[in-house]
C-alpha positions in Angstrom: -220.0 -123.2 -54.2 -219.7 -119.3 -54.3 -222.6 -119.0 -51.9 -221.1 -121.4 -49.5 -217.2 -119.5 -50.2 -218.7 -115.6 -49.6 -220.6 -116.5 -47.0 -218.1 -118.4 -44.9 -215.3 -116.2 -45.8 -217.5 -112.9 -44.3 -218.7 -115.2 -41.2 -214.8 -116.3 -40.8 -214.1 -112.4 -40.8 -217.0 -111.5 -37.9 -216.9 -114.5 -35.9 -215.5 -113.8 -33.0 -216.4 -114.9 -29.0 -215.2 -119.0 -29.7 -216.5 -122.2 -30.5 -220.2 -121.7 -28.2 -220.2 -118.2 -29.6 -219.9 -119.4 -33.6 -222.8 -122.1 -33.1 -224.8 -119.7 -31.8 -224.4 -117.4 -34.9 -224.5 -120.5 -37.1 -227.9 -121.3 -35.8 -229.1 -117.8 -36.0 -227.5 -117.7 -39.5 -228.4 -121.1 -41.4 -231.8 -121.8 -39.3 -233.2 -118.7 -39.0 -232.0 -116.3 -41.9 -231.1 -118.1 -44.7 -233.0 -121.6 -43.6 -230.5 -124.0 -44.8 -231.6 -126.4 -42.7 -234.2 -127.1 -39.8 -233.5 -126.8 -36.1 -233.4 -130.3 -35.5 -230.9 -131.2 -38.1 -228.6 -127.8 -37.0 -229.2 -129.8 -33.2 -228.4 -133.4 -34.4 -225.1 -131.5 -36.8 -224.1 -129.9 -33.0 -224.3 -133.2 -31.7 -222.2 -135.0 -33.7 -219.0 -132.4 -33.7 -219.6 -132.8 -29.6 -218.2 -136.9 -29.8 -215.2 -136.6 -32.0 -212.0 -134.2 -31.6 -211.1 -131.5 -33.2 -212.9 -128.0 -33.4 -216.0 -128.3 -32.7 -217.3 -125.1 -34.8 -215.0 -125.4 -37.5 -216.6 -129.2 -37.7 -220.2 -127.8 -37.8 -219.4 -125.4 -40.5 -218.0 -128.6 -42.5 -221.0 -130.2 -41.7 -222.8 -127.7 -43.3 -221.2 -127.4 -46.3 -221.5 -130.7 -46.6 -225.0 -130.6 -46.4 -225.4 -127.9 -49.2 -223.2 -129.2 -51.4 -221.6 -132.8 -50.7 -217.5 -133.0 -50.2 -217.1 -130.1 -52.1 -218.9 -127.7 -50.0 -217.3 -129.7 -46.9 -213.8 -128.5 -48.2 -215.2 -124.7 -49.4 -216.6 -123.9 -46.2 -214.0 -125.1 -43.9 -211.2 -123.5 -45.8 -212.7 -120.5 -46.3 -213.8 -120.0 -42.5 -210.6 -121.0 -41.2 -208.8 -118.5 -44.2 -209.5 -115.5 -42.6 -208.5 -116.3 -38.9 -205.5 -117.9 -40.4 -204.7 -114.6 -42.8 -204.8 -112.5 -39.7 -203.1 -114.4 -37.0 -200.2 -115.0 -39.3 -200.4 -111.3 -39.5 -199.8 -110.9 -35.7 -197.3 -113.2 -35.5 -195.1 -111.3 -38.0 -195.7 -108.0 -36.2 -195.2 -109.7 -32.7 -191.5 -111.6 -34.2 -190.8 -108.2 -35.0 -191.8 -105.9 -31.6 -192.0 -109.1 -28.9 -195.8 -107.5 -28.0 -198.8 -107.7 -29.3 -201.1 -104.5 -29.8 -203.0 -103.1 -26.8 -207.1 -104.3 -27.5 -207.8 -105.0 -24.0 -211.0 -101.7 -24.0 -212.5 -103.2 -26.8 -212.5 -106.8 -25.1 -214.1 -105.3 -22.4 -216.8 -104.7 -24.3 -216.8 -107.9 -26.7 -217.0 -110.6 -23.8 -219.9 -109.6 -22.8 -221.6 -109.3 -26.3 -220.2 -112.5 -26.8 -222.4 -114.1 -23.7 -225.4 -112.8 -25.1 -224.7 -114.5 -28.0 -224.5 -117.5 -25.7 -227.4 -116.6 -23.9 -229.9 -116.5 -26.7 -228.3 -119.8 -28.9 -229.3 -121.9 -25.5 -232.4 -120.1 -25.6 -233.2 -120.7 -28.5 -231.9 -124.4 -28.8 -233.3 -125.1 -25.8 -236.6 -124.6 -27.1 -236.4 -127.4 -29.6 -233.8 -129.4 -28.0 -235.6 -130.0 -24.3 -238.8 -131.8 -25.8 -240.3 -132.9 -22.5 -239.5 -131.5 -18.9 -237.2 -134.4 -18.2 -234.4 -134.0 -20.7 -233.8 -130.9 -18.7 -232.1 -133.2 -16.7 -229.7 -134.4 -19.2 -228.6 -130.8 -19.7 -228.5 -130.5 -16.1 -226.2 -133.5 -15.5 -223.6 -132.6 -18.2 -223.4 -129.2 -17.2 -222.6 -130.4 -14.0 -220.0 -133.0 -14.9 -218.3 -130.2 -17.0 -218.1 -127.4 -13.8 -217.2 -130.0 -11.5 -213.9 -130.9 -13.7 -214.8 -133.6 -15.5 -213.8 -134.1 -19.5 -216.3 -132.3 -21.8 -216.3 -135.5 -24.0 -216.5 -138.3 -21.1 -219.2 -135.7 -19.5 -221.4 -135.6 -23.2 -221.1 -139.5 -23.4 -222.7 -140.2 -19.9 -224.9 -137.7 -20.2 -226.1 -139.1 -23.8 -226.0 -142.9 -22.3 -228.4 -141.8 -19.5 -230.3 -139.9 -21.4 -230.9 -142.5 -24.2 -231.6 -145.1 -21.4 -233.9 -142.2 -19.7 -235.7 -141.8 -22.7 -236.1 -145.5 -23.9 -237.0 -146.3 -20.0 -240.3 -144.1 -20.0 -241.1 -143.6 -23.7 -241.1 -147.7 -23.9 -240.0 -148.2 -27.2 -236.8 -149.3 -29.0 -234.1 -152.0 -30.1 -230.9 -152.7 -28.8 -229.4 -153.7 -31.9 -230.4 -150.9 -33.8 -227.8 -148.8 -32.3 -225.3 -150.4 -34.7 -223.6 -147.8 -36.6 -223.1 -145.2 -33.4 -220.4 -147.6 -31.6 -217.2 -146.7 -34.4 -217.2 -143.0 -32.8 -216.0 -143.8 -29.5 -213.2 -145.4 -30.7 -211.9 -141.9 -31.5 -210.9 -140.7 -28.2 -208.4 -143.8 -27.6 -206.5 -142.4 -30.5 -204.2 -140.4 -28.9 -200.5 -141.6 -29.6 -197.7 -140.3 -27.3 -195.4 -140.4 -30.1 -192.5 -138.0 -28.9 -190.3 -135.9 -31.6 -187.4 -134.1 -30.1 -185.9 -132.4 -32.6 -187.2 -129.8 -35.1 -187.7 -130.5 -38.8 -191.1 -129.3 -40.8 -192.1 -132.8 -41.1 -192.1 -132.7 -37.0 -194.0 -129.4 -36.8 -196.9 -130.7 -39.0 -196.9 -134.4 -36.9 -197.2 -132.5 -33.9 -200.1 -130.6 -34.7 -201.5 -132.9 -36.6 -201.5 -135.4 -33.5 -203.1 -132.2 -31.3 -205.9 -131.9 -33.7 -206.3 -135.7 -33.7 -207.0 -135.9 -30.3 -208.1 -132.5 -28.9 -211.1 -132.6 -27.3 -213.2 -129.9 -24.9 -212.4 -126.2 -25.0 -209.5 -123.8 -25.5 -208.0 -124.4 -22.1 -207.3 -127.8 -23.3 -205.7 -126.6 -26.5 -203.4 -124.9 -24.1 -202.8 -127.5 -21.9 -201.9 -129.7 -25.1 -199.3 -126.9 -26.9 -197.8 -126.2 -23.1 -197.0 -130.1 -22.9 -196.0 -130.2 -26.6 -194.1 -127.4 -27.6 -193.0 -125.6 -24.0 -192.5 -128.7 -21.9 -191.3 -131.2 -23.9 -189.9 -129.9 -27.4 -188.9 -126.4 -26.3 -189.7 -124.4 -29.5 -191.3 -121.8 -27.8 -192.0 -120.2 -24.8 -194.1 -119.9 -21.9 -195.0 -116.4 -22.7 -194.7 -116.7 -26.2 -197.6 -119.6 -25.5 -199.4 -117.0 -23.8 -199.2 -114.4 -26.3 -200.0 -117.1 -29.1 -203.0 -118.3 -27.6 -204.6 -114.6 -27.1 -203.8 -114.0 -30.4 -206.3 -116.6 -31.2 -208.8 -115.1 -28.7 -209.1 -111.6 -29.9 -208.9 -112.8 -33.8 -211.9 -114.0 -35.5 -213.0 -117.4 -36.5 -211.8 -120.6 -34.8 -209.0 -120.4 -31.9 -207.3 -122.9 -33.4 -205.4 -120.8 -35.5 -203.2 -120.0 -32.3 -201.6 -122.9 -34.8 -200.8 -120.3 -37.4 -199.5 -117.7 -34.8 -197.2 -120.6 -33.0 -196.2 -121.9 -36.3 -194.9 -118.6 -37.9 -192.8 -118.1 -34.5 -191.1 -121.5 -35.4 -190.2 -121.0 -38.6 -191.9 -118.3 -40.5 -194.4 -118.7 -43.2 -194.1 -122.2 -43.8 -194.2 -123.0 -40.6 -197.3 -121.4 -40.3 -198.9 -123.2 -43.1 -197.9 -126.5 -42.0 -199.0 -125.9 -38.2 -202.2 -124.6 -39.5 -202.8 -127.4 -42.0 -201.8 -130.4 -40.0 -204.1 -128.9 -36.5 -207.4 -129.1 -38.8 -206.9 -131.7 -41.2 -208.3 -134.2 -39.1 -211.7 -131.8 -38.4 -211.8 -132.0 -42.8 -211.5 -136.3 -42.6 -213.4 -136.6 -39.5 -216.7 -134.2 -40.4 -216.6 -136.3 -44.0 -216.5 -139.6 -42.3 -219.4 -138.8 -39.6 -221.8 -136.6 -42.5 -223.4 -139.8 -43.7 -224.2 -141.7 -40.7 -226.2 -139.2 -39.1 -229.5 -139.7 -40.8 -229.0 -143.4 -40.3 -228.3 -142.8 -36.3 -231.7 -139.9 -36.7 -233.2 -143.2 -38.1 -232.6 -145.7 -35.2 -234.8 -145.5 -32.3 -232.1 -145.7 -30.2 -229.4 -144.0 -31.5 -231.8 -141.2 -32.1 -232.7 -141.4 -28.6 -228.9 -141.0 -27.6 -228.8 -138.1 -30.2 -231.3 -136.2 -28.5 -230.0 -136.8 -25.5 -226.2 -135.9 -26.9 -228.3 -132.2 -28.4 -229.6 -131.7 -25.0 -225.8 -132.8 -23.0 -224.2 -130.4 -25.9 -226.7 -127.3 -24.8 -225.4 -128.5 -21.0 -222.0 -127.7 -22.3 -222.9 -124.1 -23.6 -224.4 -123.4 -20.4 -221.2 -124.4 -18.2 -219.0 -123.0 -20.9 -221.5 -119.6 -20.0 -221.2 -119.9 -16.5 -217.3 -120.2 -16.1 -217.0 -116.9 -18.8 -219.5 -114.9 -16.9 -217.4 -115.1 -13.6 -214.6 -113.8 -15.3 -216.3 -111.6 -17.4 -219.2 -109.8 -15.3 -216.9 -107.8 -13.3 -218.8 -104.4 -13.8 -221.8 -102.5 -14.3 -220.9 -102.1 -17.5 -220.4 -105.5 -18.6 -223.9 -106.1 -17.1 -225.7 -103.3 -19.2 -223.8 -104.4 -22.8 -224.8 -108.5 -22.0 -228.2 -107.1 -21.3 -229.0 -104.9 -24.4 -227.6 -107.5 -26.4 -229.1 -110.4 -25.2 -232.5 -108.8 -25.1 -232.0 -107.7 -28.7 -231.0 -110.9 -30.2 -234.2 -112.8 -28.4 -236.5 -110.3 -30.2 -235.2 -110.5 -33.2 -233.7 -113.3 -34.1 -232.3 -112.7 -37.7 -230.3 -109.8 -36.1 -226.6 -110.2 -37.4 -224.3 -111.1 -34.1 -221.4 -109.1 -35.7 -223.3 -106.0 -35.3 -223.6 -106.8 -31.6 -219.8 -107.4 -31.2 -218.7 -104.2 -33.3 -221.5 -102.5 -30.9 -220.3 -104.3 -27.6 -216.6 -103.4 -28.4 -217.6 -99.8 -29.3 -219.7 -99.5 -26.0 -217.3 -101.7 -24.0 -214.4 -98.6 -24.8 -217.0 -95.8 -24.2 -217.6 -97.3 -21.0 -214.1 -98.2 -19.6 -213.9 -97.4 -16.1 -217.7 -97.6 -15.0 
């Protein structure tokens, strides 16, 4: 438990860059440093966080912890990697209730998004080497990607994708049982979840339902966090604002650790410190009961012929998803020469060596990304 709580805490502190960029330095981390676990277990971990909701890196650092050390090390690594992010964003908020602004970090960003897509960059790399076992699951990765850039939902785009490529892989391997996909169908139940229970007035008790129906049902990336919080608390409830929504979710950009604790940041604006626990522990108590519930039935589904077969496919369909997520940040982000010459030092770095420590490529990216301002 304290090797799980000191290294969780200090990966909670340097994780910056978002849910593809955490995986990434999870894999590099777990697989290849401290060899937790194999690559193929890291994968079929990835997968499962893909097809339920909540945060999808926060979930694979429960699933870890589960793995080293049962529910107990489910509930030390998640609290301690969310601690951090949720220390410092309630810090923010205070400072921002009391000035209306947040600080100026927009240099060093410059050079942090691009450090953060090489971190992208080698995690598919690397995945995809284990992940894309024959030349035709590229295809899977290909179609989800796809489905993502052309608008569709991240979660309805990883299902097809894994239904294809379980049928795909069943069709020309020739092997498997129908009825041996028995334990996977309970998971896509989840997404119908969603209840549009409406609460118009404020209380705590309605602050912590309203997150705690967000993280219920919030699936994809952190655009659709913001869609959900705009609908929720701007549209409909009214306890914040539209800019105050803005500033709330770039607090959770720029901080460490998941976004998610744009829940701390909103809640503190609400109603101060206990609004900021309550937000933060009602947006990620589902991820804690949902990574417990999924842990054990992953060996079984690895077990299966074809439920393992959709597993792969779901690995491969979640690697798709890195690569769109990629794509859409590189548009916005490889605006300069600069940005070019950090992502490709970095990038090249972490491909040789592979047990390099990511948060020595975002200190170095931020450093270099304010040297280089302007260029």
């Amino acid at each position: 438990m304290k090797e799980l709580a000191w290294f969780f805490l200090r990966f909670g502190l340097t994780a910056f860059g978002g849910p593809a960029a955490h995986v990434a330095m999870l894999e590099q981390e777990v697989v290849h440093k401290r060899a937790w676990m194999n690559r193929e277990l890291f994968l079929d971990l990835m997968g499962a966080t893909n097809l339920i909701p909540g945060p999808n890196s926060t979930e694979l650092v429960m699933l870890i912890g589960y793995h080293r050390g049962g529910i107990r090390g489910l509930l030390v690594a998640g609290a301690c990697f969310i601690f951090p992010a949720a220390i410092l964003s309630g810090i923010l908020a205070f400072f921002y209730a009391q000035y209306g602004e947040l600080p100026a970090v927009e240099p060093f960003l410059l050079g942090i998004k691009p450090a953060v897509i090489a971190i992208i960059i080698a995690a598919v790399y690397r995945l995809g080497k284990k992940a894309i076992r024959k030349p035709y699951y590229l295809l899977i990765g290909i179609l989800v990607a796809t489905l993502a850039l052309g608008g569709i939902n991240e979660v309805l785009a990883l299902l097809g994708g894994g239904l294809f490529g379980m049928c795909l892989i069943q069709l020309i391997d020739k092997k498997g049982k129908l009825w041996s996909i028995a334990p996977w169908p309970f998971l896509f139940v989840l997404p119908l979840l969603q209840v549009p229970a409406r609460l118009t007035t404020y209380h705590p008790g309605n602050l912590f339902l309203s997150f705690l129906k967000i993280g219920a049902v919030l699936f994809g990336s952190g655009y659709v966090l913001f869609a959900y919080l705009e609908g929720e608390l701007v549209d409909h409830l009214g306890w914040i604002t539209q800019q105050e929504l803005i500033d709330s979710v770039a607090a959770g950009q720029f901080t460490p650790g998941p976004v998610l604790t744009t829940a701390t940041f909103i809640g503190f604006l609400v109603d101060g410190v206990p609004g900021a626990m309550l937000a933060t522990l009602g947006i990620f108590l589902p991820a804690f009961v949902l990574s417990a519930i999924v842990h054990p039935y992953i060996p079984r589904l690895r077990g299966s012929e074809w439920a393992g077969a959709f597993l792969d496919a779901v690995n491969v369909g979640a690697l798709g998803l890195m690569a769109a997520v990629l794509f859409s940040m590189g548009l916005q982000t490889m605006t300069s020469g600069a940005a070019f010459v950090i992502a490709g030092i970095s990038a090249t770095l972490l491909i040789v060596y592979p047990k390099l420590n990511p948060a020595y490529i975002v200190l170095a990216g931020a450093l270099l990304g304010y040297g280089l301002m302007g260029y």
